[in-house]
Phi, psi and omega in degrees: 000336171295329165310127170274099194312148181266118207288155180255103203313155180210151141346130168291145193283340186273347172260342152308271184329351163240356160290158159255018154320161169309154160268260184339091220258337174123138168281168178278196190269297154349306201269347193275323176308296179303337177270309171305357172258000130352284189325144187253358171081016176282146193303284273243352189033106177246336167332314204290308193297029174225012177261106179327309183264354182037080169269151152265087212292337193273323152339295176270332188284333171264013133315287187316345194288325176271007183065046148284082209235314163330292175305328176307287178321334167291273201330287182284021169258000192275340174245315183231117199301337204230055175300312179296327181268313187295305203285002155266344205240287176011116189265071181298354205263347189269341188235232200333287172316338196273334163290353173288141184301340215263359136333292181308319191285350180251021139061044189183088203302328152344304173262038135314179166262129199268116205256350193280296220285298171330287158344290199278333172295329168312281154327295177308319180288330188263022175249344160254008151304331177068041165249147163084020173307008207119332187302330208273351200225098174319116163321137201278136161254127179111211183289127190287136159348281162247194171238150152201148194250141165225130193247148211073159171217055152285176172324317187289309193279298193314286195302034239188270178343314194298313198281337165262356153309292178298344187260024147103001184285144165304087198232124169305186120207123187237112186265180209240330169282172178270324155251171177238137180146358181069196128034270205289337199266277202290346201245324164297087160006103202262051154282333203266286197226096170314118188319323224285325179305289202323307188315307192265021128315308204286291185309352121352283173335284184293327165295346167237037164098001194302128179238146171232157186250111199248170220015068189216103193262121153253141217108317147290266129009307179187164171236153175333277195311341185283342183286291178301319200295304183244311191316330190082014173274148156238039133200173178235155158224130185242115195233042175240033156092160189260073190243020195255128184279163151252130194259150180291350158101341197253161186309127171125309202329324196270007181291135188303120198085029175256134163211148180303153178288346168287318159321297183288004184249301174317317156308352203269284201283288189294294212291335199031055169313303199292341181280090193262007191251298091075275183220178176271341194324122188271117191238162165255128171226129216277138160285303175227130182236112198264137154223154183264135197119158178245333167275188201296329166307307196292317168319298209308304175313286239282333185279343155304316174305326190285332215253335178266006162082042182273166183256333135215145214244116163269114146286136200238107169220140148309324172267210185251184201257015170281011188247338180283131171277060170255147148299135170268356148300339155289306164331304200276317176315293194320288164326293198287343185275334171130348177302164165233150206248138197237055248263172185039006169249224186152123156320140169255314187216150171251161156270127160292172164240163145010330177261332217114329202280195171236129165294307209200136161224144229232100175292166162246155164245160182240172175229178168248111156245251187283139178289145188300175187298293207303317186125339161269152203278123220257131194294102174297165161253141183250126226291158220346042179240051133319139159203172191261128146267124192274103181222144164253005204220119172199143181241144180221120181226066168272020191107173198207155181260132166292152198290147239225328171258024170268320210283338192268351177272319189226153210280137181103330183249133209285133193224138172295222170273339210257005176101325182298136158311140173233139204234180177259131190279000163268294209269314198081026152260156175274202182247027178267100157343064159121051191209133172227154169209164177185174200071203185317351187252016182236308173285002206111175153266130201225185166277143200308308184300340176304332188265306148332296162325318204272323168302310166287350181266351163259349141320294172312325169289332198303312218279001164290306208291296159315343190269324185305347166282263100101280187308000000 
């Protein structure tokens, strides 16, 4: 407990904000020994039971502790394929870290031990070493087995893949986009996540013999039922994510210079829309830019905006800001970058000019009253406390719906009022025979590690599911 968790050197935030560099520069080998020696080493390991995937963190931290980095990287490749992405994205403070003891006992889940952070560092060093790449998990030897199709190459899906790759099956993967990676390619920011990381996961993949098919919309393209029916796959895993945005519903919204926070991150991020010298991409750039919302997507934008050269950014939430499901390392990066945060309000309306465009938009202020089914306390509106913000620009980033088109192409397979595929909570099947599914189109929108979990658990039904074809 006498050790001082180790701070994570980052970019000066006035200089970042205009970059599309890492914000997070990484620890040295010195600060990654010293944080993993943190660790206490508890018989009961309660660290793991906030871990998706039961990586075994006391495990890999004291290889590190001992500047074993290699062996650490062994340790966590042994459950998880995406060490370099979980120790960036990851909410270490909400699954793992929020169970660590030596957290508890300083009452203050900050100083935990950062096992996120440890994770990544790890991860970085054998990649630019060029070890542990896929290298550490043997290619399946003789005739691959089965066949199985994996439609996305989101998180869920890449582990999903991995593992039935590993277990000697022939496996597709048809993504829908022109890269692979879901998610971590379009929606993650690369200040946030370097692409360069996603790439060399996917390229893993493919060392383990995983072929992938790219602008191939199923449902479109091909429907679902075509894979087993004429194709010969003798499974599926549908793995594509929560990509249908949702919009507020208020006047204006369709006004030139309104956009989903998907759009707008996509054009950001896969299209590299901010590289205009470069790519082609046609982007708008907002001057004074509002975006709505509270979580990590909403972060994501308003620090984008900043980085596409706007002069000022409102992030706009209806509670307070002790109610946002944003990280608050994201929350605090935001803050330091320069958004301002307009907290207790909400759009009412947006306004236009003559063109079309958007002018202006015409806030509400809240109050918190009572709490909500969720437990959070849900936001009044308070009666003639309209005001105006001189904006050209609004992103709107409340949340996303899982995507709606396979399940509306195919007939028989079962979904909830909200649209989520509904599996069997052991297999991750569907209610199609020998069709899985799992990540963000079965949860929601969630965490990459949560969608890694969901992947590997539907990876374990595929490969039940075939060898009982097998038998």
């Amino acid at each position: 407990m006498a050790i001082e968790p180790q701070a994570m050197p980052e970019q000066d935030p006035k200089t970042r904000a205009r970059n599309m560099n890492e914000v997070a520069l990484g620890y040295t080998p010195e600060m990654a020994m010293r944080e993993a020696s943190r660790c206490m080493q508890c018989p009961t390991k309660p660290c793991m039971q906030g871990c998706p995937v039961a990586i075994d963190i006391p495990g890999f931290l004291a290889k590190a502790a001992a500047g074993d980095f290699e062996g650490a990287l062994a340790v966590i490749r042994k459950t998880s394929l995406l060490p370099a992405v979980c120790g960036r994205v990851c909410p270490q403070e909400k699954q793992c870290q929020k169970f660590c003891t030596m957290g508890k006992l300083l009452k203050d889940v900050d100083k935990a031990v950062a096992i996120g952070r440890v994770e990544r560092f790890v991860a970085d060093l054998a990649r630019e070493k060029g070890i542990g790449q896929g290298a550490e998990v043997a290619k399946p030897s003789g005739a691959p087995r089965r066949r199985v199709a994996i439609i996305g190459s989101g998180p869920a899906s890449i582990t999903c893949a991995a593992d039935c790759a590993r277990a000697g099956h022939e496996v597709t993967v048809f993504e829908a986009f022109h890269k692979a990676g879901g998610v971590l390619v379009y929606g993650i920011p690369e200040f946030r996540l370097p692409k360069a990381i996603v790439q060399s996961e996917i390229d893993a993949l493919k060392s383990l013999g995983v072929k992938f098919e790219m602008n191939y919309v199923v449902g479109r393209t091909r429907k679902l039922r075509d894979f087993i029916d004429k194709d010969g796959f003798d499974a599926v895993f549908i793995g594509t994510g929560a990509g249908l945005p949702k919009f507020m519903d208020i006047e204006g919204e369709n006004l030139v210079g309104v956009f989903s926070a998907n759009e707008y991150l996509t054009r950001a991020n896969l299209m590299k829309a901010y590289d205009e010298g470069g790519h082609d991409t046609p982007f708008w750039h907002g001057r004074r830019v509002a975006v709505l919302g509270g979580g990590n997507v909403a972060m994501d934008a308003s620090r984008m905006a900043l980085r596409l050269g706007a002069e000022k950014v409102y992030l706009i939430y209806r509670r307070s800001e002790a109610e946002m499901p944003a990280r608050c390392e994201e929350i605090h990066h935001a803050k330091e970058e320069g958004v301002e945060f307009l907290v207790l309000q909400n759009a009412k309306r947006v306004i236009g000019d003559d063109q079309g465009k958007v002018s202006a938009l015409e806030c509400l202020k809240y109050e918190l009253g009572e709490p909500d089914a969720s437990g959070r306390r849900s936001p009044v509106a308070i009666p003639g406390s309209e005001f105006t913000l001189d904006v050209d620009t609004v992103v709107v980033a409340v949340g996303n719906m899982s995507n709606p088109l396979i399940p509306v192409t195919t007939a028989g397979l079962s979904v909830n009022n909200r649209g989520n595929i509904v599996v069997d909570p052991e297999t991750n099947m569907t209610s199609i025979p020998g069709v899985f599914a799992g990540g963000d189109i079965v949860l929601g929108a969630a965490t990459v590690i949560l969608a890694m979990g969901e992947g590997r658990r539907a990876a374990a039904g595929i490969n039940a599911y075939i060898a009982n074809k097998d038998a």
